[in-house]
C-alpha positions as CSV (number, residue, x, y, z in Angstrom):
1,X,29.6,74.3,44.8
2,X,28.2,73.3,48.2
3,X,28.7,69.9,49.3
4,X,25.8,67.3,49.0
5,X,24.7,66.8,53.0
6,X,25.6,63.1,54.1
7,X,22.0,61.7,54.3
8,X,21.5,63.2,50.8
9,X,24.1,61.9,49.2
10,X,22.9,59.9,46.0
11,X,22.2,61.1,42.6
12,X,20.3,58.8,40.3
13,X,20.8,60.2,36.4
14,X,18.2,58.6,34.2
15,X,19.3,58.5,30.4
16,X,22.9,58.7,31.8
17,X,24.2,56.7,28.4
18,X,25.0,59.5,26.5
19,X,24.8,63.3,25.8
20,X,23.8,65.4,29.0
21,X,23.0,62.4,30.7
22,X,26.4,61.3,30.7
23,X,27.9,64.7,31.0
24,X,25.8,65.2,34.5
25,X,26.9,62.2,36.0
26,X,30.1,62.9,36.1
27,X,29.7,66.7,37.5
28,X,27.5,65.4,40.1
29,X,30.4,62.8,40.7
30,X,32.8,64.9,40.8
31,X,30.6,67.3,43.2
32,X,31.0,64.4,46.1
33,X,27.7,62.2,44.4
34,X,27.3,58.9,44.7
35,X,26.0,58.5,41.4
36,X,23.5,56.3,40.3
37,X,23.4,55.7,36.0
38,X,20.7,54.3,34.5
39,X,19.6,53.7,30.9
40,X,18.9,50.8,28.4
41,X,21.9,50.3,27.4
42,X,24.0,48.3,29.7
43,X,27.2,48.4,28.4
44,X,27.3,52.1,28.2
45,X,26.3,53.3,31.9
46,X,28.8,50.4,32.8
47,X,31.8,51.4,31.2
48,X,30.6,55.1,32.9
49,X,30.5,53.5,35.8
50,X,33.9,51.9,35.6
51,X,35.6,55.2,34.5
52,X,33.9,57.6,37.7
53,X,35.2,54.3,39.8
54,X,38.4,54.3,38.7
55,X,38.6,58.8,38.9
56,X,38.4,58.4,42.4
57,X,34.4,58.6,42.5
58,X,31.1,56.7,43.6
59,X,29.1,54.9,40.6
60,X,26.9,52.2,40.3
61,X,25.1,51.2,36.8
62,X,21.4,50.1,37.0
63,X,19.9,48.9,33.0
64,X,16.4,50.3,33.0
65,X,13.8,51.5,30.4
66,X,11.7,54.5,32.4
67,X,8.5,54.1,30.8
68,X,8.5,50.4,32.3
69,X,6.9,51.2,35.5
70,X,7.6,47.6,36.8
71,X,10.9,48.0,36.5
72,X,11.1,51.3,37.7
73,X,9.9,50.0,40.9
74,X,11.7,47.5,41.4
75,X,14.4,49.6,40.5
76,X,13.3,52.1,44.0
77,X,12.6,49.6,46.1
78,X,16.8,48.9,46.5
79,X,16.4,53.2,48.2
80,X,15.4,54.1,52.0
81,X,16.3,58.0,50.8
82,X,17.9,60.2,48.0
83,X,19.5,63.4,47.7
84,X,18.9,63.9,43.8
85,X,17.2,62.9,40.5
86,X,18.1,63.7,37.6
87,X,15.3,62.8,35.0
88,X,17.1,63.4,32.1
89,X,15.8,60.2,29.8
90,X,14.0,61.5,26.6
91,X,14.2,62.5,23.3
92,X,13.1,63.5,19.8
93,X,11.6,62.2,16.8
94,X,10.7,63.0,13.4
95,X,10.5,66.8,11.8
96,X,6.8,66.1,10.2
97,X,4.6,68.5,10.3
98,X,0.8,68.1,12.4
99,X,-0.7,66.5,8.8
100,X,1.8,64.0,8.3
101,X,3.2,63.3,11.8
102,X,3.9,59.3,12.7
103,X,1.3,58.5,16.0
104,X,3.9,56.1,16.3
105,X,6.5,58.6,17.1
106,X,4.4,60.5,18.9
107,X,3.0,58.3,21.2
108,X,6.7,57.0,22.2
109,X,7.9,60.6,22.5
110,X,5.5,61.2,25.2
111,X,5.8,57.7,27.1
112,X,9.6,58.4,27.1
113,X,9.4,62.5,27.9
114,X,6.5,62.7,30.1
115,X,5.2,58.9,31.3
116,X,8.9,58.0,31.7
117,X,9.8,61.2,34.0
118,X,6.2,60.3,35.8
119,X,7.5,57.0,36.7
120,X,10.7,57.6,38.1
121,X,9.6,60.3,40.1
122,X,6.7,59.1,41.6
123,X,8.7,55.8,42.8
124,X,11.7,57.7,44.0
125,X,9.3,61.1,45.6
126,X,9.5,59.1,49.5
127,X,13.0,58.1,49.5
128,X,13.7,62.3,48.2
129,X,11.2,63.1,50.8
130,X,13.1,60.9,53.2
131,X,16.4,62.3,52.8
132,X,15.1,65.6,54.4
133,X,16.5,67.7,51.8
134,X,15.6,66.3,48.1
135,X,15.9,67.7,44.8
136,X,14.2,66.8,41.5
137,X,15.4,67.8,38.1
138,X,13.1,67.5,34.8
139,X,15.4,68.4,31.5
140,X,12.5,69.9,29.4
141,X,13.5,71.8,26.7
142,X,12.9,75.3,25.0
143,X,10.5,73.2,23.2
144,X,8.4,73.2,26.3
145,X,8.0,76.9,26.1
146,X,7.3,77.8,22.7
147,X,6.1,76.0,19.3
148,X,7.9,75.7,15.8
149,X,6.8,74.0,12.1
150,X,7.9,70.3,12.1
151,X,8.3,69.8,15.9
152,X,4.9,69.5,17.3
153,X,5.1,65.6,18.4
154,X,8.5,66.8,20.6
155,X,6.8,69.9,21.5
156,X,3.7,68.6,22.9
157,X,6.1,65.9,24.7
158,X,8.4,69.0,26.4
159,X,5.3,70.9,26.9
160,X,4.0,68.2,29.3
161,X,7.3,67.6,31.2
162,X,7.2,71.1,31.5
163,X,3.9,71.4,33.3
164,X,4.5,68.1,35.1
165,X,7.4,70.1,37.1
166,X,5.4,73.0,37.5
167,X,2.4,71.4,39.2
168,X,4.9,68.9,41.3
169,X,6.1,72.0,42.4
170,X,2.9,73.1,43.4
171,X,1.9,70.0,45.0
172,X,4.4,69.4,47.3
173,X,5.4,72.8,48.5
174,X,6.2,72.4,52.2
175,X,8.0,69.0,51.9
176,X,12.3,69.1,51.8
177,X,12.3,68.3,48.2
178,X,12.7,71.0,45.0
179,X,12.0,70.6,42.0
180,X,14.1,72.3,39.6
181,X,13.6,72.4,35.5
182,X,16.2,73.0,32.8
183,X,14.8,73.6,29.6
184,X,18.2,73.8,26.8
185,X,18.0,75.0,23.6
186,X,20.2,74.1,20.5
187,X,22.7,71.5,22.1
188,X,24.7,69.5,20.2
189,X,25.4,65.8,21.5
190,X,26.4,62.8,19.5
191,X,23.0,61.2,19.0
192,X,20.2,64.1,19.8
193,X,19.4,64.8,16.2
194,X,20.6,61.8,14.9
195,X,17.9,59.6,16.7
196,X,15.2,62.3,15.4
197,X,16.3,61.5,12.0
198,X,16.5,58.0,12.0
199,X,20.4,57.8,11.5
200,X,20.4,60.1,8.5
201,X,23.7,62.3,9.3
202,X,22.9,64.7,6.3
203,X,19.7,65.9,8.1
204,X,21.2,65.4,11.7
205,X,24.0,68.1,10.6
206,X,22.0,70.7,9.0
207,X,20.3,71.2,12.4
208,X,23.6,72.5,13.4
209,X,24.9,74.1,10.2
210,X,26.7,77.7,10.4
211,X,25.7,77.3,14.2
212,X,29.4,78.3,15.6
213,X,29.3,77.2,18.8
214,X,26.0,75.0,19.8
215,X,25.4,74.6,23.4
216,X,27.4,70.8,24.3
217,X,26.1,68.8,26.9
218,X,29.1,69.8,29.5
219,X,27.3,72.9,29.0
220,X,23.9,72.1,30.5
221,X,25.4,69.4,32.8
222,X,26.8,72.6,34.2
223,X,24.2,74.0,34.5
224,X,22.1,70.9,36.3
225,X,25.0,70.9,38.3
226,X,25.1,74.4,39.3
227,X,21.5,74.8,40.2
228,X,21.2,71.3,42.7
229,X,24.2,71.9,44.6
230,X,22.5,75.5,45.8
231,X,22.0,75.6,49.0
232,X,18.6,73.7,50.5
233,X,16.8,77.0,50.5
234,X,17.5,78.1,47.0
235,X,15.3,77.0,44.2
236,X,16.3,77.5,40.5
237,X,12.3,76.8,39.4
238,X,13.1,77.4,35.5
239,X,16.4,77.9,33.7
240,X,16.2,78.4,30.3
241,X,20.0,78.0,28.5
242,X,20.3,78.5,25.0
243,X,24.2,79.4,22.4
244,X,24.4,83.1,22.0
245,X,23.4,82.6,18.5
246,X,20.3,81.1,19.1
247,X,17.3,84.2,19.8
248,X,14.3,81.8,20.0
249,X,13.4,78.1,18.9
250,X,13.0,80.0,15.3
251,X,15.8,82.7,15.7
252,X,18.9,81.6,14.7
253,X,22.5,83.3,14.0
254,X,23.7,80.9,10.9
255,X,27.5,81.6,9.1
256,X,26.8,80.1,5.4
C-alpha cells in the first residue's frame, strides 16, 4: 500500500461502530491514518479508539448522527484539510414488499444512506480539497445497481448513494479529490441483517443460510483500503465485491 502523504493524513470513518465501519478504521490505521471514528454510539468508537491507541496507532472518537447537519458541522469546523472519508454510515430495513412497505422505514433509510452521506461530504469537501490530494468513499451496495422483491425501500436508498458519487464525480473533476464507490454484496457483519429485521435472529440467519463463506467486513475494509491508498492519479470509480457464491442480488449458491 502507498503511504498516506503528510498533509493528507486523516481518515474520518463515519458508521465506524461496527461491521465495515469498524473493520476500515483499523486498515486505514494500520496504513499510517490518523483515524477519525464516528457514530452514535459513544462507547463503541471509544473503546475503538482506545484499542488503535494502544496498537501503536492514531485514533480519535467523535459521537455523531450524520443526518444531523448541525452537528455535522460543527463536527468539520474542528478540520483546515483531510486526506480521506469514508462515508460508510447506513443501513437496511424491513423485507416488505412496494404494497406494504413502512414510509417510516423508508424515509430513515434514505436520510441515513443518502442525506446522511450528503451531509458529511458537503461539510468536509474544502478541507478534502484543501489537503491537495483528497479522496471520498461512498459504501453503496449491489443494491445500488440492481432491484430484488422485498428490498425496494434499501434499494431506492443505495440507488441514490450510488448516483450521488457518480455526479460528485462529475462535478468536481479537476479538483485533488476522488471519489471512489464500493458497492458489496452479501456480507455478513454482526448487526447488518439483524437491524433490518428488527432483532429477529431467525430471519437475520436465513439471509445467510447454506451461504459457505459470506463476504465479512475485513473483506471489504480491504477492499476500501486497497482502492484509497492507490496512488493520487489512480481512481477506482466503481468496485463491485460480492462471495463467489453469490451470481447476482437474486443468484445465490446455497448448501441445504
Amino acid at each position: 500500500m502507498t503511504a498516506p502523504a503528510p498533509n493528507s493524513r486523516i481518515a474520518v470513518v463515519t458508521g465506524a461502530s461496527s461491521g465495515i465501519g469498524a473493520a476500515t478504521a483499523r486498515q486505514l490505521a494500520a496504513a499510517g491514518y490518523r483515524v477519525v471514528l464516528t457514530a452514535r454510539r459513544k462507547d463503541r468508537i471509544e473503546a475503538l479508539a482506545e484499542e488503535l491507541n494502544a496498537a501503536g496507532h492514531q485514533a480519535a472518537a467523535y459521537a455523531l448522527d450524520v443526518t444531523d447537519r448541525a452537528a455535522v458541522d460543527e463536527f468539520a469546523t474542528a478540520f483546515k484539510t483531510i486526506g480521506v472519508l469514508v462515508n460508510n454510515a447506513g443501513g437496511a430495513l424491513g423485507a416488505d414488499p412496494v404494497a406494504t412497505g413502512d414510509p417510516a422505514d423508508w424515509r430513515q433509510m434514505y436520510e441515513t444512506n443518502v442525506i446522511g452521506t450528503l451531509n458529511v461530504t458537503q461539510a468536509l469537501l474544502p478541507a478534502l480539497t484543501a489537503s491537495g490530494d483528497g479522496t471520498v468513499v461512498v459504501l453503496s451496495s449491489t443494491a445500488g445497481h440492481g432491484t430484488y422483491e422485498g428490498g425496494a425501500g434499501y434499494v431506492a436508498a443505495k440507488h441514490g448513494a450510488h448516483v450521488l458519487a457518480e455526479t460528485l464525480r462529475l462535478e468536481i473533476v479537476g479538483t485533488p479529490v476522488r471519489v471512489i464507490e464500493i458497492a458489496p454484496g452479501m456480507v455478513r457483519t454482526d448487526e447488518f441483517a439483524l437491524t433490518r429485521f428488527g432483532g429477529d435472529e431467525e430471519k437475520a440467519a436465513k439471509v445467510y443460510e447454506g451461504v459457505a463463506e459470506p463476504l465479512t467486513a475485513d473483506d471489504v475494509a480491504d477492499t476500501i483500503a486497497w482502492a484509497v491508498t492507490r496512488p493520487s492519479h489512480v481512481n477506482i470509480d466503481l468496485m463491485v465485491i460480492r462471495p463467489r457464491a453469490q451470481a447476482s442480488n437474486t443468484k445465490v449458491h446455497r448448501e441445504l
